[in-house]
N, C-alpha and C positions, 0 to 999 in steps of 0.2 A: 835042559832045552828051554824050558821057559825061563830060568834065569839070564839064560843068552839072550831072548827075546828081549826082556825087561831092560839089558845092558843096551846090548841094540836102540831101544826109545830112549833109554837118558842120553846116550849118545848123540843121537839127532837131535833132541832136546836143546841140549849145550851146543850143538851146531848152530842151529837157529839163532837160539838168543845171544851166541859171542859177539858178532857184528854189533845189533846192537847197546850190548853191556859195555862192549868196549867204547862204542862211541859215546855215549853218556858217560863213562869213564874219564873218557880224555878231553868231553869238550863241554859237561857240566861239573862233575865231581874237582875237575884238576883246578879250573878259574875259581870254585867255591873255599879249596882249599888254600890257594894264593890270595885270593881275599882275606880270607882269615887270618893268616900269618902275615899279611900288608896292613892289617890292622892293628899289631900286637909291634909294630917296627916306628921308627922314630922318623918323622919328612927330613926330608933334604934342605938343604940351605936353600936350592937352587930350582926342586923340584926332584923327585925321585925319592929313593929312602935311604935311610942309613941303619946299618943291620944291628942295630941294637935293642933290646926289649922295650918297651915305648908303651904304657896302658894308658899313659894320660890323656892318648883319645878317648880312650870312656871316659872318662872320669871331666872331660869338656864337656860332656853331652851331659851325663847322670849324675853328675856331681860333685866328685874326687876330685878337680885337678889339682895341681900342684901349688896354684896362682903365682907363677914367676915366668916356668916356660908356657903353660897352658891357663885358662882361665877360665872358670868355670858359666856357663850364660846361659838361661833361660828361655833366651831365643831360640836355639834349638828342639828344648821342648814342647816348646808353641808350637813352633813348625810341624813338628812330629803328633801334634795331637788336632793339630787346626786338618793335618794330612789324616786323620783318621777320623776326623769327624767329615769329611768335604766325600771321604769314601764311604762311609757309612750313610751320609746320604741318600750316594749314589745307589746303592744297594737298595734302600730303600723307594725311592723313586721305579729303579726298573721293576723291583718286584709289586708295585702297586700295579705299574700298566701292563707286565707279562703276566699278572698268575690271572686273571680277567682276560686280559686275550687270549691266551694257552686253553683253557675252558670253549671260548666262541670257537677256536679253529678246529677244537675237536668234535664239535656237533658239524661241521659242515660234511658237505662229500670227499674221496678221496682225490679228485682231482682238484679240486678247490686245498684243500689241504697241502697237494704238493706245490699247488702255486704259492699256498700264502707262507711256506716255509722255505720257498726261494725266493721270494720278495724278500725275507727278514735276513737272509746269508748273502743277498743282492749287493750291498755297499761295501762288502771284502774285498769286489771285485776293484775299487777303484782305493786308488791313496787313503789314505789316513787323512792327512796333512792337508789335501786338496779339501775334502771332507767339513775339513772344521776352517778351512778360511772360506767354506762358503757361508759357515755360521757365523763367520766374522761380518759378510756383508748382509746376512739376516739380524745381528743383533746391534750394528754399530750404531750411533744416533740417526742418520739417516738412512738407516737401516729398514727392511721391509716389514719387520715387526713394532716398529716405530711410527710405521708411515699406517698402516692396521687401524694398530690404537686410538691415532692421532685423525684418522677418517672418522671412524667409529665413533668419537668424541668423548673417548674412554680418557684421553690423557689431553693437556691441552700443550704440553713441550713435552721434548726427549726426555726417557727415562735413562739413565745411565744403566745399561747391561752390560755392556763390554767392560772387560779387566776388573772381573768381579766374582765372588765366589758362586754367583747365580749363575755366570755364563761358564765356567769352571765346570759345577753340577749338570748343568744342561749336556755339554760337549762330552761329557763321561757318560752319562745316560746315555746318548745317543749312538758312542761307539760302543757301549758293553751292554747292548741291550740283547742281542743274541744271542749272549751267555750264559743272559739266566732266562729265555724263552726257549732252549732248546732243554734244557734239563728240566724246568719245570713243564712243556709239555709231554714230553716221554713218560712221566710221572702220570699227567693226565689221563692218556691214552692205553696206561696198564689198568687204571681205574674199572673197576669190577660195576659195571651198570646194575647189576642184580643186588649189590650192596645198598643201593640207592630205594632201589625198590620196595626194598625190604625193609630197611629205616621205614618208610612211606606210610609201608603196611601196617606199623607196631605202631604208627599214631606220633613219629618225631617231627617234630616243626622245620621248616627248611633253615632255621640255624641250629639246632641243635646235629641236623644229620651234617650240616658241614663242619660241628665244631669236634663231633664227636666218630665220623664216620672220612668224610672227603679231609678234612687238613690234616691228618695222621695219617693215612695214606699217600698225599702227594708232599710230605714233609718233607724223606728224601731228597726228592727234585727242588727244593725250596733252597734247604741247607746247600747244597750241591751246586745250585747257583747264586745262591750269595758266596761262597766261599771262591767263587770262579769271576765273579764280581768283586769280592773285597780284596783279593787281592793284586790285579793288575792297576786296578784304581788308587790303592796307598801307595805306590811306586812309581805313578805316573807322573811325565815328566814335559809330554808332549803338549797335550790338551792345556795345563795352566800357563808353558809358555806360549801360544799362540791368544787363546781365550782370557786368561787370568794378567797376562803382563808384569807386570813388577810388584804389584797388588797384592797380587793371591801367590805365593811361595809355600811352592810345596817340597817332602822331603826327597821327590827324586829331582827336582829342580836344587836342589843345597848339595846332590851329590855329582851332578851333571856340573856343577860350578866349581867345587871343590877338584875335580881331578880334570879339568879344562880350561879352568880359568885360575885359580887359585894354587895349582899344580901341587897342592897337597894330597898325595895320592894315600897315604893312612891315615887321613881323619875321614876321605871320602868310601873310605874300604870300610872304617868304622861305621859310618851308618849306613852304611849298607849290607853289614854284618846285622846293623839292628832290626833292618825291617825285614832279612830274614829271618832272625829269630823269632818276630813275633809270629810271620806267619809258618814258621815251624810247629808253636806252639798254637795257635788255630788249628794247623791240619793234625796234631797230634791226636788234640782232646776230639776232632772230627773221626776219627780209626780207631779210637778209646770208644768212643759211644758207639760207635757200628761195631764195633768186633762184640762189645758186652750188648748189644740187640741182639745180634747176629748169635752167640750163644744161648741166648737164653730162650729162642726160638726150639 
């Protein structure tokens, strides 16, 4: 009887999650896997592919090519590292003004608290795109950041912000700033008050009890959102074409070109194989350290 039972819950179990496993199935695993084998295929003359083994996309990007049909250029890896530095940044930027504000919103009341975490989910509501060409008319030369300055007697002509890796950074921070202020306050708000106190007690300085007591504790949430942060930011493709212009090229700007403009659909499959793989290998060694935490507990 209880094995019938037990049959019975995986039963339902597999009920549940088939919808969906099948839909990640067929509408993330399947394109991951056409990507991959679009990358390992030879472009077409004309556009398209031709179905023959083809590696000297990588070997364009890493270094291999053949130098006849393909040729090997360093441009790419500029691009690929100026794209990881311009996100790396950005991670850094949000996390300086979320883990300080994540802190203040958790000493307030709970109605203050639910306001100021609909304020921060507030601008999901409206475009993306609308979003950042409004930061177009805040940053362009006579631009209201411009005009600020230029009152203040901070500047005495335009600074150039626009189609720049500053206005690039700015427009990234601004849209993925809720991604790592919601992980890093949930973190916050699990924080043990009584830990604090208790540090207080034993005579720790108020850095010591945050080096040794609050940032190991809210590290979790830290990790969790830079990883949530680093990764839509390397990929992105939106924000440097409106903000960045022809300027600042990044690597989902080289893949957006490649398969629309340049109609090379496997060199564009290739790097785009690449920037998953890197952050395959980010989220790995991230489940690697939490599962060997998570044991050793």
């Amino acid at each position: 009887m209880k094995s019938l039972s037990i049959s019975r819950k995986q039963l339902m179990l597999v009920a549940l999650l088939a919808p969906t496993s099948l839909f990640l199935l067929v509408f993330f695993v399947g394109p991951m896997l056409i990507m991959l084998t679009y990358s390992f295929l030879e472009p077409g003359l004309y556009g398209g592919v031709e179905w023959h083994f083809y590696h000297w996309n990588y070997g364009r990007v890493l270094g291999w090519a053949d130098g006849f049909y393909e040729e090997f250029d360093t441009v790419y890896l500029e691009i690929l590292l100026r794209s990881v530095g311009l996100a790396v940044a950005t991670v850094l930027c949000t996390l300086c003004i979320c883990y300080p504000v994540a802190f203040w919103v958790s000493t307030l009341s709970a109605k203050k608290k639910a306001l100021c975490i609909f304020l921060m989910t507030l601008p999901f509501f409206a475009s993306m795109v609308v979003r950042l060409y409004a930061w177009v008319l805040i940053l362009r030369n006579s631009g209201f950041a411009n005009q600020f300055l230029e009152a203040t007697g901070l500047i005495t002509e335009p600074l150039n912000l626009m189609f720049s890796g500053t206005a690039v950074i700015i427009g990234m921070v601004y849209i993925f700033i809720p991604f790592m202020f919601l992980p890093i306050y949930s973190s916050v708000e699990k924080l043990d008050k009584n830990l604090l106190q208790a540090s207080e007690d034993l005579g720790a300085t108020p850095f010591t009890t945050f080096r040794k007591v609050i940032f190991p504790l809210t590290l979790p949430g830290i990790v969790a959102g830079c990883i949530l942060v680093f990764i839509p930011s390397l990929g992105n493709f939106v924000v440097p074409n409106i903000l960045g212009g022809a300027k600042v090229l990044m690597i989902g700007n080289m893949i957006e070109q490649q398969f629309l403009y340049a109609r090379n659909w496997p060199f564009g499959a290739t790097l785009s194989m690449i920037i998953i793989f890197m952050m395959m290998i980010i989220l790995s060694i991230y489940l690697y350290k939490s599962a060997k935490k998570q044991a050793a507990l």
